[in-house]
C-alpha positions in Angstrom: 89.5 41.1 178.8 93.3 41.7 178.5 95.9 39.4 180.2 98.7 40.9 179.7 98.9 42.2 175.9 96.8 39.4 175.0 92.7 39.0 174.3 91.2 36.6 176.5 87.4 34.7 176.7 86.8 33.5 179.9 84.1 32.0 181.8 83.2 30.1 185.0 80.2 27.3 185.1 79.5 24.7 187.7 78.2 22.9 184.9 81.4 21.0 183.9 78.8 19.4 180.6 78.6 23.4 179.8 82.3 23.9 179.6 82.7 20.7 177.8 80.4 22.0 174.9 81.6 25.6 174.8 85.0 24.5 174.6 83.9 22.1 171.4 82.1 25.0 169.5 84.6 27.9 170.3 88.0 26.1 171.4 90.1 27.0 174.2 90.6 24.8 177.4 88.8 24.4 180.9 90.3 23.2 183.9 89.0 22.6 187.3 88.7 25.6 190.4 89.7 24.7 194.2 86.6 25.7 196.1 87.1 28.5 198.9 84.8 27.0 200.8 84.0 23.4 202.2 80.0 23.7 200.7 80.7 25.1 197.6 79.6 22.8 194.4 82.6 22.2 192.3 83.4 24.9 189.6 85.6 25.1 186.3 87.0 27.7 184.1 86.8 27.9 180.2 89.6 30.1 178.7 90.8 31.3 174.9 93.6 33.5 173.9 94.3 35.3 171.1 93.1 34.8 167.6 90.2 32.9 168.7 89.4 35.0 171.6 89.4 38.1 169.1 87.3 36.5 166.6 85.1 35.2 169.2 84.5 38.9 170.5 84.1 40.0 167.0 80.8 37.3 166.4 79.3 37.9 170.1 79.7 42.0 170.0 76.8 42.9 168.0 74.6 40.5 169.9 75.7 41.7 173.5 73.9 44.4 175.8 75.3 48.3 175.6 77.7 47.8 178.5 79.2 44.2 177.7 79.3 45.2 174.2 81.4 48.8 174.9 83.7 46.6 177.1 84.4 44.5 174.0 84.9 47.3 171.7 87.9 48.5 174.4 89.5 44.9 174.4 89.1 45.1 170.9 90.9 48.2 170.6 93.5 47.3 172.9 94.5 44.6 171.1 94.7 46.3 167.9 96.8 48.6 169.5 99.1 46.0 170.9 99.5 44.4 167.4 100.7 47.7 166.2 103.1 48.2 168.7 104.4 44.4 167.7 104.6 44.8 163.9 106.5 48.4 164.3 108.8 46.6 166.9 109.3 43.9 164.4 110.0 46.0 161.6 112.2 48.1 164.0 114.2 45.0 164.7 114.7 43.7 161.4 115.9 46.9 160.1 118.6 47.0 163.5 119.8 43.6 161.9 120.4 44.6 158.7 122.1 48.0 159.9 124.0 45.2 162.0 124.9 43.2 159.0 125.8 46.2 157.0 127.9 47.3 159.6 129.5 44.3 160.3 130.5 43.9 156.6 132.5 47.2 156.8 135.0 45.8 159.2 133.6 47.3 162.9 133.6 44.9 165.6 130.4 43.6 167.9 131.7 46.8 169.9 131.1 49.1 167.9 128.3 48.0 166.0 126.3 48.2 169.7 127.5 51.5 170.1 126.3 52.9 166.7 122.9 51.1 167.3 122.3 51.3 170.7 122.2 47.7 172.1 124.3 45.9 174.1 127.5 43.8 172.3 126.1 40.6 173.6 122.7 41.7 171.1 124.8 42.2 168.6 126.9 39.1 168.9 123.5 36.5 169.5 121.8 38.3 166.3 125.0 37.8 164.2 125.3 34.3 165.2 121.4 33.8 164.7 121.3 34.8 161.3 123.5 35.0 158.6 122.3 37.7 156.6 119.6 40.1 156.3 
């Protein structure tokens, strides 16, 4: 699944031993689940993010039924999508700082700069004062 723009492996067990294993072979963390109701057994809940989650998805695909294995391939997809969308919004914003930079060596003030770019002058100023050149 997604959570937000990141994969995610979860699971539920009331088998806190189970938990305990998977979390050994695959990583990730469990924690304990407030039962709803007064005669329900204890439950716990394993999670992994990211990275692991993806490469976890990747191994269990092929091995899943039709349905759980289509709903991998769109998580999958997703988050190739989203990592995408980060690298060109990276690349986006390191060629904004060195247009910044460039600008700034030309004499125009923070001003300026955020009006030729199209950020606010307090961007400008922070990413100035965070790096010293491109």
């Amino acid at each position: 699944m997604m959570r937000g723009t990141t994969a995610t492996v979860a699971g539920t067990s009331t088998d806190e031993d189970v938990l305990r294993r998977v979390v050994s072979l695959a990583g990730g963390k469990y924690y304990a689940v407030t039962a709803r109701e007064a005669h329900w057994k204890p439950a716990w809940v394993w999670t992994l993010y990211g990275k692991l989650a993806v490469e976890l998805m990747r191994t269990l695909q092929p091995r899943m039924c039709l349905r759980r294995s289509a709903k991998i391939g769109e998580v999958l997809a997703q988050h190739a999508a989203n990592e995408l969308a980060r690298r060109e919004k990276r690349e986006q914003l390191t060629a904004k700082r060195a247009n910044m930079h460039s600008l700034r060596s030309t004499g125009l003030t923070h001003r300026e700069i955020a009006e030729i770019i199209g950020v606010e002058r307090s961007t400008v100023s922070h990413e100035l004062r965070k790096t010293s050149g491109p």
